[in-house]
C-alpha positions as CSV (number, residue, x, y, z in Angstrom):
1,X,-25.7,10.4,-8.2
2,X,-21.9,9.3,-8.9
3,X,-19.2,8.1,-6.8
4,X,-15.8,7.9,-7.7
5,X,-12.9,5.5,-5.5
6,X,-9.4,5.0,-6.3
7,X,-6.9,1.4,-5.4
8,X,-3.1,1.3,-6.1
9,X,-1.8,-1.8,-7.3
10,X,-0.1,-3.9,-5.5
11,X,3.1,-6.0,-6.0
12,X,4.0,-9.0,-4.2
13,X,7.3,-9.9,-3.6
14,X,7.1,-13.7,-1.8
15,X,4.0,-15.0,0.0
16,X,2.8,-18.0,1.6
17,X,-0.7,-19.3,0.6
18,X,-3.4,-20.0,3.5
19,X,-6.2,-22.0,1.4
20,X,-7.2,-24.8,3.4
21,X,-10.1,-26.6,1.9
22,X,-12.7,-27.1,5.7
23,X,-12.6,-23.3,5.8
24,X,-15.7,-22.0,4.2
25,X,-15.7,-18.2,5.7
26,X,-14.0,-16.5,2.3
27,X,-12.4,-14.2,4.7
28,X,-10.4,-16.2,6.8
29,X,-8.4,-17.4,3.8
30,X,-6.0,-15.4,1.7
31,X,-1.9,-15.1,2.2
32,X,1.1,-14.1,4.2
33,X,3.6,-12.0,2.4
34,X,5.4,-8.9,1.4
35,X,5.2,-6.4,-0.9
36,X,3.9,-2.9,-2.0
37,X,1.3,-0.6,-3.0
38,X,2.3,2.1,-6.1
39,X,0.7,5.2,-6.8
40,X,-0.3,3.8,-10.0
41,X,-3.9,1.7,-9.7
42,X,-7.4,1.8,-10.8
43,X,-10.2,4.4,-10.5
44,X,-13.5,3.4,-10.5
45,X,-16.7,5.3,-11.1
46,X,-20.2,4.5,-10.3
47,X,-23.2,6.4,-11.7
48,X,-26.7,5.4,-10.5
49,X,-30.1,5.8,-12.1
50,X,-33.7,4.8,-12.3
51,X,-34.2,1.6,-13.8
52,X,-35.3,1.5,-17.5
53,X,-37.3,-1.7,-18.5
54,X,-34.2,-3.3,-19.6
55,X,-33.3,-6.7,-18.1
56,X,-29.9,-5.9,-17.1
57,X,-29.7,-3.3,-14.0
58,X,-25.9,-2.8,-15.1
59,X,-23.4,-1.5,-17.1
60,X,-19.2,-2.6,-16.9
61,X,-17.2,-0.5,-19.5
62,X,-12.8,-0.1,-19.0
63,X,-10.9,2.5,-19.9
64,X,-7.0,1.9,-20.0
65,X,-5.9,-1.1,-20.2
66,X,-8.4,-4.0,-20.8
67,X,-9.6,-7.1,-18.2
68,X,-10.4,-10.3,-19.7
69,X,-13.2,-11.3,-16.8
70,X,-15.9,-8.9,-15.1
71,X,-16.9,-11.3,-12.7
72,X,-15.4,-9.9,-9.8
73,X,-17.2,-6.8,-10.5
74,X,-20.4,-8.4,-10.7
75,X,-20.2,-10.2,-7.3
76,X,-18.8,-7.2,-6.1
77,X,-21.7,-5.5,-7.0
78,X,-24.3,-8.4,-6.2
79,X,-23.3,-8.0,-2.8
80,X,-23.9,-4.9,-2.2
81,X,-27.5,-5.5,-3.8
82,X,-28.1,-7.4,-0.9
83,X,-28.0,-4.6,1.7
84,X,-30.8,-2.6,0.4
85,X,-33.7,-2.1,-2.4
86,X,-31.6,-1.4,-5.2
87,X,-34.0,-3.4,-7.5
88,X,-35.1,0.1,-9.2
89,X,-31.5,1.5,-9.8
90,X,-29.3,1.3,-12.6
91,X,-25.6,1.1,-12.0
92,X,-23.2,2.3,-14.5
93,X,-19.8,1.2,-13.7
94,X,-16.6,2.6,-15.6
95,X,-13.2,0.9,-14.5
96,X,-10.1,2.9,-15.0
97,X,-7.4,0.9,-15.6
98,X,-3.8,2.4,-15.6
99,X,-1.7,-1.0,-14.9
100,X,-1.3,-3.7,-17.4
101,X,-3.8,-6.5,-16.7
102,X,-2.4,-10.3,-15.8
103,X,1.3,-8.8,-14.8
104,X,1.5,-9.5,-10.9
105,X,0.4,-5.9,-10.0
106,X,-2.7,-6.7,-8.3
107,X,-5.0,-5.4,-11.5
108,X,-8.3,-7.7,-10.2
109,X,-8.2,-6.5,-6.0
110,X,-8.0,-2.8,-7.3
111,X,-11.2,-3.5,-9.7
112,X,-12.6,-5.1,-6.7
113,X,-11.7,-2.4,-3.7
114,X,-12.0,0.7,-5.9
115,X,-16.0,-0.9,-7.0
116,X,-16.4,-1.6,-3.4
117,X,-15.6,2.1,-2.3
118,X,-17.5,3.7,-4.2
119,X,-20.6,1.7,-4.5
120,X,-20.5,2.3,-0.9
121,X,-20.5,6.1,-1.2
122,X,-23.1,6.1,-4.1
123,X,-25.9,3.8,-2.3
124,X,-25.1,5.8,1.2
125,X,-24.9,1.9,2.6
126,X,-22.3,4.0,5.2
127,X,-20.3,0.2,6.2
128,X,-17.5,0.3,7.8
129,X,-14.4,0.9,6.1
130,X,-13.3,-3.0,7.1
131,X,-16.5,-4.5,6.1
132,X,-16.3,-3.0,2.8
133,X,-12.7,-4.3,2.3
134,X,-14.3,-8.0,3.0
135,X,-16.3,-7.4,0.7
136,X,-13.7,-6.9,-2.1
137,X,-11.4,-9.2,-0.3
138,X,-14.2,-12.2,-0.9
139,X,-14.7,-11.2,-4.3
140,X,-10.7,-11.9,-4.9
141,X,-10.8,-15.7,-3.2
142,X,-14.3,-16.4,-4.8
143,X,-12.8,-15.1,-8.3
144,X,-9.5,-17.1,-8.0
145,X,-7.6,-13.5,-9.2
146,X,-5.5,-13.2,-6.2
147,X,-4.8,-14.1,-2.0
148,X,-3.4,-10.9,-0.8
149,X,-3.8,-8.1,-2.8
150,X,-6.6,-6.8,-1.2
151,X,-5.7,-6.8,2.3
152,X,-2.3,-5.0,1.4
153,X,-3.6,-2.3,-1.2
154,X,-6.4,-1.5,1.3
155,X,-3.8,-0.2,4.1
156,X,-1.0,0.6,1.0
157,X,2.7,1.3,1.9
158,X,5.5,-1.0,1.8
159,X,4.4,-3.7,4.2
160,X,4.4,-7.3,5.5
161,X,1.3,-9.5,6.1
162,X,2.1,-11.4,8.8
163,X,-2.1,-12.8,9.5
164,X,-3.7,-13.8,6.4
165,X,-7.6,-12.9,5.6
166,X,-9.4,-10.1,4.7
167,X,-9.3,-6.6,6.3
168,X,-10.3,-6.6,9.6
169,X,-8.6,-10.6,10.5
170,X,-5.6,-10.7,8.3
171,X,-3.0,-8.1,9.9
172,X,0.3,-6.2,8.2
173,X,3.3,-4.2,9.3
174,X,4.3,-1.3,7.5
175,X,7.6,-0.5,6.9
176,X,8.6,3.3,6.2
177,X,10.2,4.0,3.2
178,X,11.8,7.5,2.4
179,X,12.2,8.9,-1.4
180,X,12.1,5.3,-2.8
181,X,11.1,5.4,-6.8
182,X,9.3,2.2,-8.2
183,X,10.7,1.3,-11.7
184,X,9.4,-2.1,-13.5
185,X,9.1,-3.6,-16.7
186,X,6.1,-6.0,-17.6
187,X,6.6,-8.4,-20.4
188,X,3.9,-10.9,-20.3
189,X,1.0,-12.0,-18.0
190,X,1.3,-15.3,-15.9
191,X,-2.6,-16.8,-14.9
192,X,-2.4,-16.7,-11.2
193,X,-4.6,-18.8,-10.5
194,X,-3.2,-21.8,-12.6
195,X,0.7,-20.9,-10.7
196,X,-1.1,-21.5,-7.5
197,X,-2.5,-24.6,-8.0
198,X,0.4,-26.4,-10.0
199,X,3.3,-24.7,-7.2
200,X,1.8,-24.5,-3.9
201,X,3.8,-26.9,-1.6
202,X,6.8,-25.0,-3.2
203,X,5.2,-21.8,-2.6
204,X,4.4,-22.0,0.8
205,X,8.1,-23.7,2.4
206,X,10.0,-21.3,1.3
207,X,7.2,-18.4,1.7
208,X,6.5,-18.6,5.5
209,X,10.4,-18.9,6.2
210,X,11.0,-15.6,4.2
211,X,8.3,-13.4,5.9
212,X,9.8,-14.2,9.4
213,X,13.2,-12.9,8.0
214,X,12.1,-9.9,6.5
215,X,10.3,-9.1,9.9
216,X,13.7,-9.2,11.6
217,X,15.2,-6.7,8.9
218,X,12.3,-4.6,7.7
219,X,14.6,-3.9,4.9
220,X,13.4,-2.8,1.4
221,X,16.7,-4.5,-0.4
222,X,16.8,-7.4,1.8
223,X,13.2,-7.5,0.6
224,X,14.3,-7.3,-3.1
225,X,16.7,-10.2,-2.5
226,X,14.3,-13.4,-0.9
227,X,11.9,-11.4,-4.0
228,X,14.3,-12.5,-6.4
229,X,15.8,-15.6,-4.5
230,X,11.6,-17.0,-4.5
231,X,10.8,-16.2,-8.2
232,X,14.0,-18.6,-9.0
233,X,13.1,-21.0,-6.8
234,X,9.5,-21.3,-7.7
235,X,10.4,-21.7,-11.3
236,X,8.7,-18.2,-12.3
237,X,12.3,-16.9,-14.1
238,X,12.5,-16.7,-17.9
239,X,15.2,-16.4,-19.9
240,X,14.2,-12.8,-20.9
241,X,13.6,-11.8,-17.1
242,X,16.8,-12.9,-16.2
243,X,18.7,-11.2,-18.7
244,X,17.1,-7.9,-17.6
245,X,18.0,-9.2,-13.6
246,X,21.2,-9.8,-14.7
247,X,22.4,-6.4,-16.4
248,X,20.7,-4.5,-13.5
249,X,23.1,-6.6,-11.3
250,X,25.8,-5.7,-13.0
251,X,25.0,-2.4,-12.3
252,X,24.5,-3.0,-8.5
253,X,20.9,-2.4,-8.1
254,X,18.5,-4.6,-7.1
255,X,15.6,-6.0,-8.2
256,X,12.5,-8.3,-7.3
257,X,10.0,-10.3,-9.4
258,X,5.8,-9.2,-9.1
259,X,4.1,-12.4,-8.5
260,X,2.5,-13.3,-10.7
261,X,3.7,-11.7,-13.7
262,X,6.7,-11.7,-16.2
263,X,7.7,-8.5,-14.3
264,X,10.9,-7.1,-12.8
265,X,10.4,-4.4,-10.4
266,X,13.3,-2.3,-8.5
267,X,12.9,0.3,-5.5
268,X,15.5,2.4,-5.4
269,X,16.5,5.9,-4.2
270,X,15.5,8.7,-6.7
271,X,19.1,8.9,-7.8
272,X,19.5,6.1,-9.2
273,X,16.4,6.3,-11.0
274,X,18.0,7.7,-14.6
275,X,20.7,4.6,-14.7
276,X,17.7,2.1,-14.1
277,X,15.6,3.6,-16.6
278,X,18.3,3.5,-19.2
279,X,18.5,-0.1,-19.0
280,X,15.5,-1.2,-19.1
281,X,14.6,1.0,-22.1
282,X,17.0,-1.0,-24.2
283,X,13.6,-4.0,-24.0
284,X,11.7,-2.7,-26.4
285,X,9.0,-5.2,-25.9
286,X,8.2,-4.3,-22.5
287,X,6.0,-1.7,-20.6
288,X,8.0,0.9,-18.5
289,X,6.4,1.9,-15.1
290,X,8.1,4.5,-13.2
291,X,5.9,5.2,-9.7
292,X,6.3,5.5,-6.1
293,X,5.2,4.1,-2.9
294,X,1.3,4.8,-2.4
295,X,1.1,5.2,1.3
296,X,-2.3,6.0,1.4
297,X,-4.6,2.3,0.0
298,X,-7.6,2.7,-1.4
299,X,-9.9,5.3,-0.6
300,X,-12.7,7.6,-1.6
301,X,-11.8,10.7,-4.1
302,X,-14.1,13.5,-3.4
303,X,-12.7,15.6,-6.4
């Protein structure tokens, strides 16, 4: 038996941070925000078999680009051992992984949702589609790898979060976009986890502010703006990103910064797509991703 789910990454533009310390229900916490899912993710496929007499009732391999940690596989995975006897299976997990890892695109939620998906299929556990996004969405807060990630790539599209928490109690508004390309360039990973920790009062006052204005506009360039506008203000910026923000200014087109990553991304109609991509190709020592909008979050492939 084999299952195989898909999860777009997902960029975040500015967010606010909802991690109070006398909330224990994993789900309740996460972030508000904005940002985007890409067509570009992870696809993961699980194999099940009878148990051998080995110790280990698992298997983690990645394909594409590598993850450092597997530990938000394995709880992932341990909690779904908890809703039936599994004790006699084997799972073989394979993680494909077409985004780079660390870069603010959401790498560690689409491990997490993709697993969650298709574990789901291959065990015929049948959960609802919500409770199966908790799932992934408590793997994310347990792991420290992310707040928000989840809940956005699990409804996809360009979109706001107005309630933090998992799928099913945090809530976003999507905003339609219309022949939008995604280009970004990814220098250098940034540990989220250790950003969050060392910036979050400035984080969340100018985070909350920025969601309420971008509800008023539901604009993807107004969007790109407060993107940019936070990374500088959080101290996120290096020299090297903002020589790259700079020249596509000159240009006039915008730009936002992936939190958190060293990575400019800029949505922009398909025209201007060629003009983009010729500046960014002049940084050699970054990785070119040219996508769109995934619309669709993560789901079930039945091919």
């Amino acid at each position: 038996m084999e299952a195989v789910a898909f999860c777009p990454a997902h960029i975040t533009g500015f967010f606010k941070a909802h991690i109070e310390k006398n909330e224990t229900a994993l789900e309740n916490l996460g972030s508000t925000g904005a940002g985007f899912s890409i067509k570009h993710g992870v696809t993961t496929k699980v194999k099940i078999n009878t148990k051998n007499n080995d110790k280990e009732n698992f298997k983690i391999i990645t394909n594409g680009y590598q993850s450092d940690k597997i530990d938000i596989s394995e709880y992932v995975l341990n909690e779904f051992l908890k809703l039936g006897k599994f004790s006699n299976l084997f799972f073989d997990i394979e993680h494909e992984i077409k985004i780079p890892v660390g870069y603010g695109l959401g790498s560690s939620s689409a491990v997490a949702l993709s697993l969650a998906f298709a574990l789901d299929q291959v065990l015929k556990t049948k959960l609802d589609k919500i409770i199966i996004g908790q799932i992934a969405h408590n793997a994310e807060i347990k792991c420290k790898t992310g707040l928000g990630d989840v809940l956005a790539s699990y409804y996809g599209g360009f979109e706001i979060r107005d309630k933090p928490g998992a799928p099913g109690i945090g809530h976003v508004q999507k905003i339609t976009l219309n022949k939008i390309s995604i280009i970004m360039i990814c220098f250098s990973p940034i540990s989220t986890s250790k950003f969050i920790k060392e910036r979050l009062p400035q984080i969340n006052g100018l985070g909350g502010k920025m969601v309420n204005k971008l509800l008023e506009s539901k604009n993807y360039e107004h969007f790109q703006e407060m993107s940019l506008e936070f990374a500088k203000y959080v101290d996120v910026m290096t020299p090297r990103m903002q020589k790259v923000v700079n020249e596509l200014s000159k240009n006039n087109i915008k730009c936002g910064i992936a939190l958190f990553g060293e990575t400019i991304f800029s949505m922009i109609p398909k025209e201007k797509e060629n003009k983009v991509l010729e500046i960014l190709q002049k940084y050699s020592d970054g990785i070119i991703i040219k996508s769109e909008v995934d619309n669709n979050g993560a789901r079930v492939l039945h091919n």
